[in-house]
C-alpha positions in Angstrom: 0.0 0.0 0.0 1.0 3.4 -0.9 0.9 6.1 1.9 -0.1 9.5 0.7 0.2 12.6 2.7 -1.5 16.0 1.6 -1.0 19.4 3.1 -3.4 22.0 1.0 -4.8 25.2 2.5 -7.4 25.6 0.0 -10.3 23.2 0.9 -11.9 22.9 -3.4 -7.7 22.7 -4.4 -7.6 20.1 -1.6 -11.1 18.8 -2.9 -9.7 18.7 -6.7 -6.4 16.7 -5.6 -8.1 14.2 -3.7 -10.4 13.2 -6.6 -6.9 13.1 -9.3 -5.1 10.9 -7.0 -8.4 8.3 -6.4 -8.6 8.4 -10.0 -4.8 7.6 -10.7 -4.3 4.7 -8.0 -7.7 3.2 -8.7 -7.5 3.0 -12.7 -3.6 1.7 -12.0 -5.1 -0.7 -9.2 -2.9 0.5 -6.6 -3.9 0.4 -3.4 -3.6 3.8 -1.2 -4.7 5.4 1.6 -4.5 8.8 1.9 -4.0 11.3 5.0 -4.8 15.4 5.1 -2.5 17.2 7.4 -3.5 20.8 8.4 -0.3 21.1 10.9 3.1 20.4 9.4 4.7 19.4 12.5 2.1 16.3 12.3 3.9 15.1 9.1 6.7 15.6 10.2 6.2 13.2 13.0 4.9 10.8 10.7 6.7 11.0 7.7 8.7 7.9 8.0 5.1 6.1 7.9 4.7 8.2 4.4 5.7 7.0 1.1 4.6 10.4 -1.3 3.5 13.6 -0.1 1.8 16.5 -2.1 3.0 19.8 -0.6 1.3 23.2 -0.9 4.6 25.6 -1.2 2.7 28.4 0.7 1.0 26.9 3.5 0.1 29.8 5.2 1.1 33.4 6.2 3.8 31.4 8.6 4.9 28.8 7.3 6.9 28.2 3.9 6.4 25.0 2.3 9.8 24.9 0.7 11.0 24.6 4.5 8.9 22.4 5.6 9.9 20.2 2.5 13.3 20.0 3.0 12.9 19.3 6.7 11.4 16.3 5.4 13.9 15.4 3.3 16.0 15.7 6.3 14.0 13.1 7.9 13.0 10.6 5.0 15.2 10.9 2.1 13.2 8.0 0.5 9.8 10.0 0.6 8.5 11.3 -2.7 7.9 14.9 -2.5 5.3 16.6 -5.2 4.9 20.2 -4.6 1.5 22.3 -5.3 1.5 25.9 -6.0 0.0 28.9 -8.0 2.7 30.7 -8.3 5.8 29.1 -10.7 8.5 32.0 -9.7 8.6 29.0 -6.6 9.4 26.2 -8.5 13.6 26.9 -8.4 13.2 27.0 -5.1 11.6 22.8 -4.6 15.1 21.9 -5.7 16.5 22.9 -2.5 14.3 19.7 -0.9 15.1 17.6 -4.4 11.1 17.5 -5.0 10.1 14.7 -7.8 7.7 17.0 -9.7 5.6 19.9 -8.9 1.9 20.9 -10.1 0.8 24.3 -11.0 -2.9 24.6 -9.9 -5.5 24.1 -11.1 -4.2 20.9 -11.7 -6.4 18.4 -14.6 -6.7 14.8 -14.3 -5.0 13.9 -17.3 -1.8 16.6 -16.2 -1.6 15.1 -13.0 -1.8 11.4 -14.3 1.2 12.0 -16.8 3.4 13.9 -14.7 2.4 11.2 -11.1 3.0 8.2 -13.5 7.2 7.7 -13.3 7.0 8.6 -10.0 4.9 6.2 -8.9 6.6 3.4 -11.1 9.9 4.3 -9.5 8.2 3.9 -6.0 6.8 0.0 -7.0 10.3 -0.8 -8.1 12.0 0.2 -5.0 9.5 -3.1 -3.9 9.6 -5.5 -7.0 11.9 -8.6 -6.5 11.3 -12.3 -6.3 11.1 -15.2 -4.3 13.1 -18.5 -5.5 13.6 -21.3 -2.8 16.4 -22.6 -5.4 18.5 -20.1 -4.9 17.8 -18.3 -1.6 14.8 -18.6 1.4 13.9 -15.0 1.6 13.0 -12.6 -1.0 15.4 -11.2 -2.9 14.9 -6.9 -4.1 16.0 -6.0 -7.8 17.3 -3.0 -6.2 19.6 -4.9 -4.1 21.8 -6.4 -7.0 24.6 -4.4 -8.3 25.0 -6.9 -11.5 24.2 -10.6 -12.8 26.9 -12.0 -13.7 27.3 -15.4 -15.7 30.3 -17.5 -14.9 31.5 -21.5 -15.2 27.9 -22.2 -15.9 26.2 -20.0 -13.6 24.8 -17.2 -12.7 25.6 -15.0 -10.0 23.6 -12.1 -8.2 26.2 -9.5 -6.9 24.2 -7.8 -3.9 24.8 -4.4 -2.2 25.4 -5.4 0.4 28.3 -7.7 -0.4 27.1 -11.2 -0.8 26.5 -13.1 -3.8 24.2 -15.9 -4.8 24.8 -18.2 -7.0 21.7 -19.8 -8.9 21.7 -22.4 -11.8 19.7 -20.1 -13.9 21.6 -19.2 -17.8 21.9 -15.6 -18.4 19.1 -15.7 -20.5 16.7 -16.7 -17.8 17.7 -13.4 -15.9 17.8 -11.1 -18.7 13.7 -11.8 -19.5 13.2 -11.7 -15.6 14.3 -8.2 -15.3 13.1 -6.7 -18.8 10.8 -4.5 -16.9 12.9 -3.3 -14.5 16.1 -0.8 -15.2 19.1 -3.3 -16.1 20.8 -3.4 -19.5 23.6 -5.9 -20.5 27.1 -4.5 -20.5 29.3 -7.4 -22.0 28.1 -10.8 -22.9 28.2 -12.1 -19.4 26.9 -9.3 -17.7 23.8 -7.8 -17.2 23.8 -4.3 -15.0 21.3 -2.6 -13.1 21.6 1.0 -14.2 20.2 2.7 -10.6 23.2 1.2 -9.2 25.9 2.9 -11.4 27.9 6.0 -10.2 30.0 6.8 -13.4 32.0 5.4 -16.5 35.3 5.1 -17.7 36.6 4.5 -21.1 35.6 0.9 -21.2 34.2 0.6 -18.0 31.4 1.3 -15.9 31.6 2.3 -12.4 29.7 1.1 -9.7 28.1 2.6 -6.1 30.3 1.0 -4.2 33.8 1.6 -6.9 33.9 -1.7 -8.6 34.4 -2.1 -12.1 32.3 -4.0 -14.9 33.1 -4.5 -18.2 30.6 -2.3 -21.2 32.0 -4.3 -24.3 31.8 -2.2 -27.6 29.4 -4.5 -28.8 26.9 -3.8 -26.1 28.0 -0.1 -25.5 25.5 2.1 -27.5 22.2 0.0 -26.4 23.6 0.1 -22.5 24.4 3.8 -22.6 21.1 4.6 -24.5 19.3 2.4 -21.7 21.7 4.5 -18.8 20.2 8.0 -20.3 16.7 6.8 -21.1 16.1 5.7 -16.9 18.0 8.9 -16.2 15.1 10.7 -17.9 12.3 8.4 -16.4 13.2 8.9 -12.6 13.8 12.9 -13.5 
C-alpha cells in the first residue's frame, strides 16, 4: 500500500487533488490510503510512515512549504515529494528539498496522471523482487543487485550489500526476468542494473560501491542509451 500525505490550504484545491489521485491509484489498481495534514509538525512526526506527499509551497502566512519540505527530506530521504503551487517564480526554489515534480494549480486529471506516472513506477520498483527457494529462502529486491553475472555455468547475483548468490539459472533466464525493471547488458556475461551505477570510464562502468564492470563495444551504444533513457524516467 502506498501512503499518501497531503497538506493544501485551499479546501476545493484540496477537494480537486483528492479526486486526481483516487482516480490515478484506482484506474492503476494501486492500493492507497491517503491522510490530510492541516499542521506540518504532524507530518513531520509521521513521515517515516509516508511514502509520497503533495505539498502546498505556501501553506500559510507562517509557514513556507519549501521549509517544511526540505525538513522532510532531512528526515525521510526515501519519501517522494510533489509540490502544489500557483505561483511558478517558486518552482527553483523545490530543488532545494530535491522535489520529484511539482503541479501548478488548477491541476487536470490527465496533467496530474502524466506527470504522477514515473513517479509512482519508481516507487513500485524500490518493492519488486522475487522469491526462489532454489536459490535463496527469503526474497530477494531488484534494487539490491549491483549486477548478474554469468560464470562456469552459472549465474551469479552481486548484492549491495556484499554477498553473492549463486543460482543455476543461464543468463538468458535473468535477462527476460528483469526486462521490466532498469538493467541493461554491458558485456556478454553481464547484465547491469543501471540505478546502481555512479559513473563510467573508457571501457568501463563504475559502480556505487567503486567496482568495475566491463561495457564491451558490442553492447556499449544499447547500455548507454538504456543509462540516459532511466536517467530521464526517474527525472
Amino acid at each position: 500500500m502506498m501512503n499518501i500525505a497531503v497538506i493544501e490550504d485551499d479546501n476545493q484545491e484540496l477537494e480537486n487533488l483528492i479526486v486526481c489521485i483516487k482516480n490515478f491509484f484506482t484506474k492503476k489498481e494501486i492500493s492507497f490510503h491517503i491522510d490530510v495534514f492541516t499542521d506540518p509538525n504532524k507530518l513531520l512526526q509521521n513521515i517515516n510512515e509516508i511514502d509520497l506527499v503533495f505539498l502546498d509551497i505556501q501553506i500559510s502566512k507562517d509557514t513556507n512549504g519549501i521549509d517544511v519540505g526540505i525538513e522532510l527530506r532531512k528526515r525521510n530521504i526515501d519519501v517522494k515529494i510533489i509540490f502544489v503551487t500557483n505561483y511558478t517564480e517558486y518552482l527553483i526554489d523545490g530543488y532545494r528539498a530535491n522535489a520529484s515534480r511539482y503541479f501548478v494549480k488548477p491541476i487536470s486529471q490527465s496533467h496530474f496522471d502524466i506527470e504522477i506516472s514515473n513517479v509512482v513506477e519508481d516507487y513500485l520498483q524500490r518493492f519488486a523482487g522475487f522469491t526462489d527457494l532454489r536459490i535463496c529462502t527469503h526474497k530477494i529486491y531488484f534494487q539490491n543487485i549491483l549486477y548478474i553475472e554469468f560464470c562456469n555455468r552459472r549465474t551469479i547475483l552481486h548484492l549491495i550489500n556484499g554477498n553473492k548468490i549463486k543460482t543455476i539459472y543461464q543468463l538468458k533466464y535473468w535477462i527476460d526476468t528483469v526486462t521490466a525493471f532498469p538493467f541493461a547488458q554491458s558485456y556478454k556475461s553481464i547484465i547491469v542494473n543501471l540505478n546502481q551505477i555512479s559513473g563510467f570510464s573508457k571501457n568501463n562502468i563504475i559502480l556505487i560501491n567503486n567496482e568495475s564492470i566491463p561495457l564491451s563495444k558490442h553492447y556499449k551504444k544499447e547500455f548507454e542509451n538504456a543509462y540516459y533513457h532511466n536517467i530521464h524516467r526517474r527525472m
